[in-house]
N, C-alpha and C positions, 0 to 999 in steps of 0.2 A: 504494500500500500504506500503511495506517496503523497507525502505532505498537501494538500490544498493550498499553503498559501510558502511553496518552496522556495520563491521569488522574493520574500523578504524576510529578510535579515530581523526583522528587527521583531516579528511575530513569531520565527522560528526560535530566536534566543530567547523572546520570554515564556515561551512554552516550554522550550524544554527546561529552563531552569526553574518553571514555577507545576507544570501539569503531576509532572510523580511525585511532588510533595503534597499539592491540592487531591490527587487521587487517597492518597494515605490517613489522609486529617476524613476524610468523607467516609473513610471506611470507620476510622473510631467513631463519628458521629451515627453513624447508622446503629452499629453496636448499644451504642449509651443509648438509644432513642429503643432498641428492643429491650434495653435491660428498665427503663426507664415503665415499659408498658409492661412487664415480668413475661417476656415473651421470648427469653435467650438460654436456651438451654446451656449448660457446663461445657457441651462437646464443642459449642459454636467457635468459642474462645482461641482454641489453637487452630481451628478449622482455617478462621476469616483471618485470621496474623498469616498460613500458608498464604491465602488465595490473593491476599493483599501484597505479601512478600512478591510470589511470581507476577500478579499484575503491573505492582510499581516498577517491579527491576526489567519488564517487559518495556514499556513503556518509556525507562531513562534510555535503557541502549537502541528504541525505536526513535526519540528525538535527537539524542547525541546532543548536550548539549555541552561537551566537552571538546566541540571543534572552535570552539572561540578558544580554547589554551591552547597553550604550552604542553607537550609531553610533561608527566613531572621527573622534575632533575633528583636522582638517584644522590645527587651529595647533600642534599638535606635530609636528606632518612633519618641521620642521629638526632635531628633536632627536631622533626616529628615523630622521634620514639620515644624522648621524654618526656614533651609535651601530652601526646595519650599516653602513657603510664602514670604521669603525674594527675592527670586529673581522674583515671581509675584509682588511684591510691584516694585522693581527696574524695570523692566520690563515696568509696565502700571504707573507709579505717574508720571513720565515726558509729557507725553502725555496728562497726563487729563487735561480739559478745566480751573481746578481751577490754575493748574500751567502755563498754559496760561495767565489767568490774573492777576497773581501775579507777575510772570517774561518771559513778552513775547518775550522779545529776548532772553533769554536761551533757551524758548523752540523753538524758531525760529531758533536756532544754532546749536541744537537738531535734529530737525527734516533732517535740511539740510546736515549737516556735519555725525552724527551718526546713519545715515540709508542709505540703499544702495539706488544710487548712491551717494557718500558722492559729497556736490558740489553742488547737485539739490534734487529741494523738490519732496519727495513722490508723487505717483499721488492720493494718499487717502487722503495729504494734502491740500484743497482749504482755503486759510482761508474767501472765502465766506459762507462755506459751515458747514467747522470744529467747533464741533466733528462728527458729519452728514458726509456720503458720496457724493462726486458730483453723482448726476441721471445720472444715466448708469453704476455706476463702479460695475466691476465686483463680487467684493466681497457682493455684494447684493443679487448674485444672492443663497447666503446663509440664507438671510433672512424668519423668517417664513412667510410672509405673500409672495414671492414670492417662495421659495421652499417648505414649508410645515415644518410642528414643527416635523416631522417626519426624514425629513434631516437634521434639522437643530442640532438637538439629535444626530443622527449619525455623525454629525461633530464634535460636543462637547466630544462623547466617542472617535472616532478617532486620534484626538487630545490629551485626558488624556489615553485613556487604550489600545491606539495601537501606535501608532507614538513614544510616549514619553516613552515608554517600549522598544522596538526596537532599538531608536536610540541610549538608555543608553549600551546594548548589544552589538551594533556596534563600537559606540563612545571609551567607558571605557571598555568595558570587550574584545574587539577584538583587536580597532585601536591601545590605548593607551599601549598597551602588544604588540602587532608585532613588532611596532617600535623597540624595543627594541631587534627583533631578536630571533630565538630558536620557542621550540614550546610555542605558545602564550598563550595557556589557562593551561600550565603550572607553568608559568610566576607569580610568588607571586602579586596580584594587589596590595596589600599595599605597594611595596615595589616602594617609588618615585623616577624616571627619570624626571630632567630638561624638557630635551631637548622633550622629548616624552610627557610631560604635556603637555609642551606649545603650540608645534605641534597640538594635538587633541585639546587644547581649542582654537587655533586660527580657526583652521578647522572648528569647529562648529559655531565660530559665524560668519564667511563667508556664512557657512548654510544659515542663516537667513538675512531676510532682515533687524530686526535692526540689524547692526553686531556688534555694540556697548554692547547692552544686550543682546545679544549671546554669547559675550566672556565674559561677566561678569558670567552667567548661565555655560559656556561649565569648569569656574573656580571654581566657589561653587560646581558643581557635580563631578567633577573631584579630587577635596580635599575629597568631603565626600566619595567618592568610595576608595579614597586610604585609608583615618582615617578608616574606618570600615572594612575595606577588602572583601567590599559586596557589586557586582553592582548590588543589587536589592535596598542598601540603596537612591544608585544614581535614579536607575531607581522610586523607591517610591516618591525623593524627586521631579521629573521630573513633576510623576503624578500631584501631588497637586501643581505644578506649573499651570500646562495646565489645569486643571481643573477650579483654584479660574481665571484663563485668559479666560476661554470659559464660566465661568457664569457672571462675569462683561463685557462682549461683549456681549452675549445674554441679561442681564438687562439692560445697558449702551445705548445701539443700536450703538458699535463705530468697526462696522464692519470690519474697516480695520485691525483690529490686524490679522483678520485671511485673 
């Protein structure tokens, strides 16, 4: 199938930087809106994260919206390997059970305050239960012994090599350049706006329900897509975020990250 409008430039960049992200936000909205009427069964869960995962990654490599860059350059790898490790570190060390028993009212101040809803505890939070999920929550139903090691795979690649690709295209090579006005993928990305940083990294960690290490993450990718002038740096370092996050929740059993 070819593009209807392959002639311009300027509808083909905003599509592809913005459709596999808007496709993926419509899929969680559909979900919330069945669970909202109690009309979403437990299996739905890993089902529509697959159908969603092959739709979106269908969809970025059907618009290519990576022919406006650059190959990414292979000597910046060490500097987006610290960047995603450091923010998987920030991300999951607050959370884990040993910082629970070293300082259980930080992490008690943590959980309540720097996760949505700031105010009230997570419902993945029981501390009867923590780092274990209370029986029935939903995020189990990711589990392989209840979905299959086969969904369970498919959430872990969804998460590193579709979601966390996508969103750095939308996030840094789209949001963070429109703001600014003009055409956007014209828009030098190294070159830093304030007001427009701050914007897309507050935005992003509202994305997330920690929104605390969301803004910390939407800030370390948003520096390294400017310092390198490459939102594939960003998107790289996103990868080996979500990735070192989806194999210590699959070894951990602390399902609610996802």
């Amino acid at each position: 199938m070819r593009l209807p409008f392959k002639s311009d430039p300027d509808r083909i960049a905003l599509w592809g930087h913005v459709a596999p992200f808007a496709v993926w936000i419509v899929f969680i909205l559909l979900l919330q809106t069945l669970e909202a009427i109690s009309a979403c069964p437990r299996w739905l869960y890993p089902w529509s994260y697959a159908l969603k995962t092959f739709a979106c990654a269908a969809l970025f490599l059907w618009l290519k919206p990576w022919r406006f860059y650059t190959a990414f350059n292979l000597r910046r790898l060490p500097l987006v390997l610290c960047v995603g490790v450091l923010v998987a570190v920030i991300w999951i060390v607050p959370e884990t059970p040993a910082v629970g028993k070293a300082f259980p009212d930080l992490q008690m101040f943590y959980h309540r305050w720097l996760i949505m809803m700031p105010g009230s505890l997570p419902d993945y939070f029981n501390p009867g239960f923590y780092p274990a999920l209370p029986p029935g929550h939903i995020a189990r139903a990711y589990m392989p012994n209840e979905a299959g090691w086969a969904m369970t795979l498919i959430r872990l690649a969804g998460s590193a090599c579709v979601i966390a690709i996508i969103e750095e295209f939308f996030f840094r090579g789209f949001f963070y350049r429109w703001l600014r006005r003009g055409r956007f993928w014209e828009i030098p990305l190294g070159k830093f706006d304030a007001q427009a940083f701050w914007t897309v990294a507050i935005v992003f960690g509202l994305e997330h329900d920690r929104w605390f290490a969301g803004l910390i993450a939407g800030v370390a990718y948003g520096w390294l897509a400017i310092k390198t002038e490459d939102v594939w740096a960003a998107a790289a370092a996103h990868f080996i975020t979500n990735l070192i996050l989806g194999f210590f929740v699959i070894l951990s059993g602390q399902y609610g990250f996802w």
